[in-house]
C-alpha positions in Angstrom: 31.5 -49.4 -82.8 31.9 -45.7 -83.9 28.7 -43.4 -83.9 28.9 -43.2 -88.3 28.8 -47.2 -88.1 25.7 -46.7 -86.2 24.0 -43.8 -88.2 25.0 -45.1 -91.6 22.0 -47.0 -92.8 19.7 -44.6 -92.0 18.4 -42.2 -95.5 20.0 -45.6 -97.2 17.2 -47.1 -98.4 13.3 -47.3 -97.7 11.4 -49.1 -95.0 12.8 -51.3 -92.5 16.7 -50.9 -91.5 19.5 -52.3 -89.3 21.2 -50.4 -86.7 24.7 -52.1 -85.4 23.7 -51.4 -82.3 24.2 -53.5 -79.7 26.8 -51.3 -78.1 24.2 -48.7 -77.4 21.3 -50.7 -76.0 20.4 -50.6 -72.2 18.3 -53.5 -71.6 16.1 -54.5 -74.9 16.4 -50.8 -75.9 18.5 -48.1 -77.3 19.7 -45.6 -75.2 17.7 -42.2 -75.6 19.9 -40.3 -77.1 20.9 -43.0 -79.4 17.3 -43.6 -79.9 16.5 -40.2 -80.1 19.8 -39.1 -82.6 18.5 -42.2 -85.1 15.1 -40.5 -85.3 16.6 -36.7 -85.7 19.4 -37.8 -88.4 16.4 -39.8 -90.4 14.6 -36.0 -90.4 17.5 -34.1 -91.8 18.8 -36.6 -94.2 15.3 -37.0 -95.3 15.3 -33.2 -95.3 18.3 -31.9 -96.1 17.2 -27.9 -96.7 15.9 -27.7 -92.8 17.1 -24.5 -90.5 19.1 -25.5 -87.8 17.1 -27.5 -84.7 15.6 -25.7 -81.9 13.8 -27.6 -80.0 12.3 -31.3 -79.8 9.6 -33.6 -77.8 10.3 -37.1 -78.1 8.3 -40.2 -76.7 10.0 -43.6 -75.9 6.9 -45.1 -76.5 8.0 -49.0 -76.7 11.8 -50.9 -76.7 14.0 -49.2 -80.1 16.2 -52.4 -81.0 18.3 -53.2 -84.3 15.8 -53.6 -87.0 13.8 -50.3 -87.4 11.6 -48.2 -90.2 11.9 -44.8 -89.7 9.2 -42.3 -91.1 9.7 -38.8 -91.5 7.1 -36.4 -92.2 6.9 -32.7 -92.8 3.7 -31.4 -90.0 4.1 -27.8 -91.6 7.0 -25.7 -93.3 6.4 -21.8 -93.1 9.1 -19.4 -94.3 11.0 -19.0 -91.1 10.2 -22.8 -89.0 9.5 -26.0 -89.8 7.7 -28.7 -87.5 9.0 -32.4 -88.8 7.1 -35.6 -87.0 9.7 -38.5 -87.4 8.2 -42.2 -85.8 10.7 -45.0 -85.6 8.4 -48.3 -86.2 9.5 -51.6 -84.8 7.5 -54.6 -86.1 4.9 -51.8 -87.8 4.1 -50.4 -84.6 5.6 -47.1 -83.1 8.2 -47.1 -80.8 10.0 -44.3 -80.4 8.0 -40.4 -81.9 9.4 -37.3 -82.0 8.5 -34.0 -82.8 11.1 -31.7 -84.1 11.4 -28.4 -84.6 13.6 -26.3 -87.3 14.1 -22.6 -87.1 15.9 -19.8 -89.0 17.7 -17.2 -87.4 15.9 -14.3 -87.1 16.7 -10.2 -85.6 16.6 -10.8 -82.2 13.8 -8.8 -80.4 14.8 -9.9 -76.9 18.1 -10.7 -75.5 18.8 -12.5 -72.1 21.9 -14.7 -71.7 21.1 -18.0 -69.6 22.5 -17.8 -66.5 26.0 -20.0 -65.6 26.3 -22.9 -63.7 26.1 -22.3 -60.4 28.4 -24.7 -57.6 30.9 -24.7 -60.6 32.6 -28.6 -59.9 36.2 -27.5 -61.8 37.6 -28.7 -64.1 36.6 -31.9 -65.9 40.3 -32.4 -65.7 41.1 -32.3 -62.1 37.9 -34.9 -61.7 37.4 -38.1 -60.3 36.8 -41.0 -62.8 33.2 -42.7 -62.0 31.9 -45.7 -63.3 34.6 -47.2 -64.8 34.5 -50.8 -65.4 31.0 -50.8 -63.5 27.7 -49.3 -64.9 25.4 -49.9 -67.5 27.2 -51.5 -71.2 26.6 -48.5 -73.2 28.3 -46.0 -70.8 31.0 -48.1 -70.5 31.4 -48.4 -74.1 30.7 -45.2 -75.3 31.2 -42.7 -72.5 33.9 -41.2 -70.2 32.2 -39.9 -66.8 33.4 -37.5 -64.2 32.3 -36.3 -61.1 31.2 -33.0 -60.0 29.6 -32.7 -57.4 30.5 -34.2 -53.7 27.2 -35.6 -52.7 27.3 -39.7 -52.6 24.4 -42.0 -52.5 21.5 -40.5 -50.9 20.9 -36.8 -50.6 18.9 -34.1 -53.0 17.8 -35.3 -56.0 20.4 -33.8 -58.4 22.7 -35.8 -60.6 25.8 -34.2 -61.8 28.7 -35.6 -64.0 31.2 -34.4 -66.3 30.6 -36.5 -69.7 32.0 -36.8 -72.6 32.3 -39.4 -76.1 35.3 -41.6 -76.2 34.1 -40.9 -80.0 33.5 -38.0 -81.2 34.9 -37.1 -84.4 31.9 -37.9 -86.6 29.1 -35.8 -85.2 27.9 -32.1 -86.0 27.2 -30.0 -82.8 23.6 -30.5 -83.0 23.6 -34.5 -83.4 26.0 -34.2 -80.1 23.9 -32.4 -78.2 21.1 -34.9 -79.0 22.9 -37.5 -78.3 24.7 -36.6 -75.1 21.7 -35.4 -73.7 19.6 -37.9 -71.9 23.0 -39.9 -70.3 22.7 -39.2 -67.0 20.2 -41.2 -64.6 17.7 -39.2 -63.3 17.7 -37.3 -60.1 15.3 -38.9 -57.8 17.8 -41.9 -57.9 19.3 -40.3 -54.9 16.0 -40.4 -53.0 15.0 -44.2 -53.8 13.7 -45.9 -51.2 15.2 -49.1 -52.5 16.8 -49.8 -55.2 15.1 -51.1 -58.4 14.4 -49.9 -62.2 14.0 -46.7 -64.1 12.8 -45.8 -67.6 12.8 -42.7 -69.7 9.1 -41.8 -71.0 9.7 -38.7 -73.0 12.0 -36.4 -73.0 11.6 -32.7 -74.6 14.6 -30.2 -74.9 15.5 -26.5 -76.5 18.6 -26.4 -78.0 20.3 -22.9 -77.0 23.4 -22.9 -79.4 23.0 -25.5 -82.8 27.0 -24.6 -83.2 27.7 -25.6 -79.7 31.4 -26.2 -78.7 33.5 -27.1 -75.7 37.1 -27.7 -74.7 38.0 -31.5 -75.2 34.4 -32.8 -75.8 33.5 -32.5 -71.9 30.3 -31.4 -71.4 28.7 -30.5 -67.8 25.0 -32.8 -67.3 22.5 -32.6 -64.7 19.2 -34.2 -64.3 17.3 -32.8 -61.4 14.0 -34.0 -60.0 11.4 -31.0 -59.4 9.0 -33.7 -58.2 8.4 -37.8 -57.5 5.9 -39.5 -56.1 3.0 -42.1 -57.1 5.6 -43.6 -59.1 7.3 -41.0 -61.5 9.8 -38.0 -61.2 9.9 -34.7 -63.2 13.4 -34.1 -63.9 14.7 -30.9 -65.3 17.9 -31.7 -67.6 20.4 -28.9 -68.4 23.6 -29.4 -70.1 26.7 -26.6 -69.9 30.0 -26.6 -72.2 33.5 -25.8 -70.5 33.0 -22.4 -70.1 30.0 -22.7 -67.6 27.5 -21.7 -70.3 24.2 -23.4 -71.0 23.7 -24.8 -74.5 20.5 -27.2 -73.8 17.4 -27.1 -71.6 14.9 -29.9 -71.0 12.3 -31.8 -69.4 11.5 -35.4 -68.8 9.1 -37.9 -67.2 10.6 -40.8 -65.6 8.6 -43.9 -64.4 10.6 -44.9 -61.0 9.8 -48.7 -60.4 10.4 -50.8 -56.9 
């Protein structure tokens, strides 16, 4: 199923909608940054004036399925950035709430480039497929992975893989960004215990460059866990085109079961 099958009811009509989505659920849920891109695309088709995206806080609050009602709503609009609360209800109760926020460009008062990745893998190219014909439905549907790093199994908590859309054609940087954002599994997988579930709680990200571009749709992911214990992980999620440059910055809270 392409991406625009997925996104085209949404801005279609009022009140409750259905997603073709089965291709992108993981368990009863849609992937995050499925999840996530339904609520953002709702925002700016609802609001089609809005500066470019800067940065965002979504909450996977309950399980996003087929049938939801999104609701957008404008928090404040001032001349240069507005904040836009879109909710994605599932049987009238939130599921899925994000906060998003829309700036202009503006003269720059400060300038510091983010730094480049650091233990640069190589090229996406001259990578070891991963994951193929094993793995989670929606990654084997709707992503190609690659390694890059050379740790395996257990070892610091850092997960790092070349990814990219087998479809790709449909989306504006910004919507790939969203939705290629939250793929990877988080870091403190590598320093499980034992084996058992994990689940996204929110995830909140900066977007460094709306016009973001890289050669052949590869992108460079990493979730890293800063801290897990009691039950939960802090990850840091950063996201680098071809080119080694950083184009998307986040934090997440991941509930580590077992």
């Amino acid at each position: 199923m392409s991406i625009k099958a997925l996104l085209n009811p949404i801005g279609a009509e009022k009140g409750r909608i259905t997603l073709p989505a089965d291709e992108w659920l993981q368990g009863r849920t849609l992937y995050g940054g499925a999840s996530a891109l339904v609520a953002y695309t709702a925002a700016v088709r609802a609001l089609p004036d809005l500066p470019p995206l800067r940065s965002a806080q979504v909450a996977f609050v309950a399980p996003v399925g087929n049938k939801v009602e999104p609701r957008v709503e404008v928090v404040r609009r001032g001349r240069n950035v507005a904040q836009v609360r879109c909710d994605l209800l599932v049987g009238g109760v939130v599921a899925l709430t994000a906060f998003f926020l829309f700036g202009a460009e503006r003269t720059a008062n400060a300038r510091h480039p983010a730094v480049k990745a650091d233990n640069w893998p190589g090229a996406p190219e001259n990578m070891e497929p991963v994951m193929e014909g094993n793995g989670l439905a929606f990654i084997q549907n709707n992503f190609e992975l690659r390694r890059a790093q050379k740790v395996r199994g257990a070892g610091p908590p850092v997960v790092r893989r070349w990814i990219r859309l087998k479809d790709r054609a449909t989306l504006d940087p910004t919507s790939t960004l969203v939705l290629v954002g939250d793929t990877l599994p988080p870091g403190a997988m590598r320093v499980m215990e034992r084996q058992g579930p994990i689940s996204s709680i929110n995830w909140s990200f900066n977007v460094l460059d709306h016009e973001a571009n890289t050669r052949d749709g590869w992108w460079l992911a990493e979730t890293s866990s800063d801290y897990a214990d009691h039950g939960y992980s802090s990850e840091r999620l950063r996201l680098w085109d071809t080119d080694g440059r950083l184009v998307m910055s986040g934090l997440q809270c991941v509930a580590v079961f077992g």
